[in-house]
Residue, then its C-alpha position, 0 to 999 in steps of 0.5 A: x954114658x945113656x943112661x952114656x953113653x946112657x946116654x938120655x935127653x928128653x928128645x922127642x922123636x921125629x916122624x917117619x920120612x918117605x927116604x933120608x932127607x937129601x938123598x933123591x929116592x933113586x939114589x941108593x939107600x945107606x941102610x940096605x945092609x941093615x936090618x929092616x927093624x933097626x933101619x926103621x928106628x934109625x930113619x924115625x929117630x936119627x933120619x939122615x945121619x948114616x952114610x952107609x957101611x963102614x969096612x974101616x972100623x976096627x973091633x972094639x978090644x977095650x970099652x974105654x976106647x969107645x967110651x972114654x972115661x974123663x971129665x967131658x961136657x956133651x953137647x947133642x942137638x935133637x934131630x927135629x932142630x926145634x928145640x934147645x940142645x942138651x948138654x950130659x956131663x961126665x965126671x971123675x968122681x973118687x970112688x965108685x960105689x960098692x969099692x971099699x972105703x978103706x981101698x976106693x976105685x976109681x969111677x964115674x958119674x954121669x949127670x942127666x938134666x932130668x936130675x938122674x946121675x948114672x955111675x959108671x965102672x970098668x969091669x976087667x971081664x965085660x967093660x963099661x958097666x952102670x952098676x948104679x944110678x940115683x934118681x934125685x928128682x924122685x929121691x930113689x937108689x936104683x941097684x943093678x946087679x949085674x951092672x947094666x953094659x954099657x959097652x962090651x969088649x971083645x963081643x963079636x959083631x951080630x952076636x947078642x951078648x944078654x944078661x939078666x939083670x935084679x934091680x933093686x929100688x931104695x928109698x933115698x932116706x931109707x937106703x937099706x930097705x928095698x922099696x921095689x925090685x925086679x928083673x930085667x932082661x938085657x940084650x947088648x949087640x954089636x951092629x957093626x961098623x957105620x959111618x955117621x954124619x953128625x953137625x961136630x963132623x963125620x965119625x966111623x962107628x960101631x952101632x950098638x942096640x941094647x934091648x929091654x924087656x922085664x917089670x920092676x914093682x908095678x912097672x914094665x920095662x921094655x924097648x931099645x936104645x942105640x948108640x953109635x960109638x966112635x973110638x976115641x969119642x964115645x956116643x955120637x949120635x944115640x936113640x932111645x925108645x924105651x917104655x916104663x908104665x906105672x913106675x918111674x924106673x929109667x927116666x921118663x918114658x919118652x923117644x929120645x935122640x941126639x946127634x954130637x954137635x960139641x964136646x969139651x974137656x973142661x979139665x984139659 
């Protein structure tokens, strides 16, 4: 989803302003309430698009809701507006991997334009998880176990749900033996609610950081990403700053972000 929801464009990050743009430096701030270190990301990458807090959110029950799972088309537009947008698709597909053959359940697939496709699958217990990702540009299977959360239901607001997470590398013409392999540690928070500005209009949210931190063969794996989550919707605007050296694990290793700008049911 990225990685939606992984949501997961190759968008470079934008500099730092004194205040948010069109907001006069008197004027008070929408981020006060929130902390120093994720105000700070959100300013550098996504500068602007809050509005303040939001009393009117309500808790998130069942993933599905924040991150609905259908055939959708995402349009985001990077912040900067220098350069081409970047549509992410996500599909039905079948079967989810690892569901038996003979009994398959349903999944999904989201399709990044570096050439990864992330699947997805609903875990009654966590919610929207990625237990699975195929980077076809690198010919390599990428195995989470646990799946990497996507969305958590039923976690409280400001409590950090974490998870130790065995990644487990495969060749694409040798999927049985692992070619790397490592752990990473994973922190899914819900930030609480916040209303968002984006170019397909203004959305009431729940901003969720996942943090990073870990190695995988001879690489490290660290940074966050954000997502700003609207029920019904899915990610409206997201930023992702995570770091990989040495290998090539999460797609490229550049600042990424992306506010809505259009989305499209090609199936209704």
């Amino acid at each position: 989803m990225i990685h939606l929801l992984c949501l997961l464009a190759s968008l470079v990050g934008t500099t730092v302003p004194e205040h948010e743009p069109g907001r006069a430096a008197q004027d008070p701030d929408p981020l006060q309430t929130m902390d120093a270190r994720d105000a700070r990301e959100i300013r550098r990458y996504l500068p602007g698009i809050v509005l303040g807090p939001s009393a009117d959110v309500p808790p998130i029950e069942a993933a599905e809701d924040w991150c609905p799972l259908r055939t959708t088309t995402f349009t985001y537009q990077r912040p900067d507006g220098k350069k081409q947008d970047v549509e992410l698709m996500v599909r039905t597909i079948d079967r989810a991997p690892g569901s038996p053959l003979d009994a398959p359940e349903k999944g999904w697939a989201l399709e990044l334009p570096d050439g990864m496709t992330r699947y997805f699958t609903v875990d009654p217990k966590f919610g929207v998880v990625a237990p699975t990702d195929l980077a076809k540009g690198n010919g390599l299977i990428i195995r989470l176990d646990p799946p990497e959360p996507i969305v958590h239901q039923n976690a409280r607001v400001n409590q950090p749900v974490k998870s130790r997470i065995k990644v487990e590398i495969f060749d694409l013409h040798s999927p049985t033996k692992v070619a790397h392999s490592g752990t990473v540690d994973c922190t899914w928070t819900d930030l609480g609610g916040w209303r968002v500005r984006v170019p397909m209009g203004e959305y009431d949210t729940h901003l969720v950081r996942i943090e990073y931190d870990g190695s995988v063969g001879p690489a490290s794996v660290q940074g966050n990403k954000y997502m700003f989550l609207a029920k019904d919707v899915g990610p409206v605007a997201f930023t992702d700053s995570r770091v990989i050296s040495a290998f090539l694990f999460f797609s490229q290793s550049q600042h990424k972000a992306g506010m809505l700008k259009a989305l499209d049911h090609p199936s209704d």
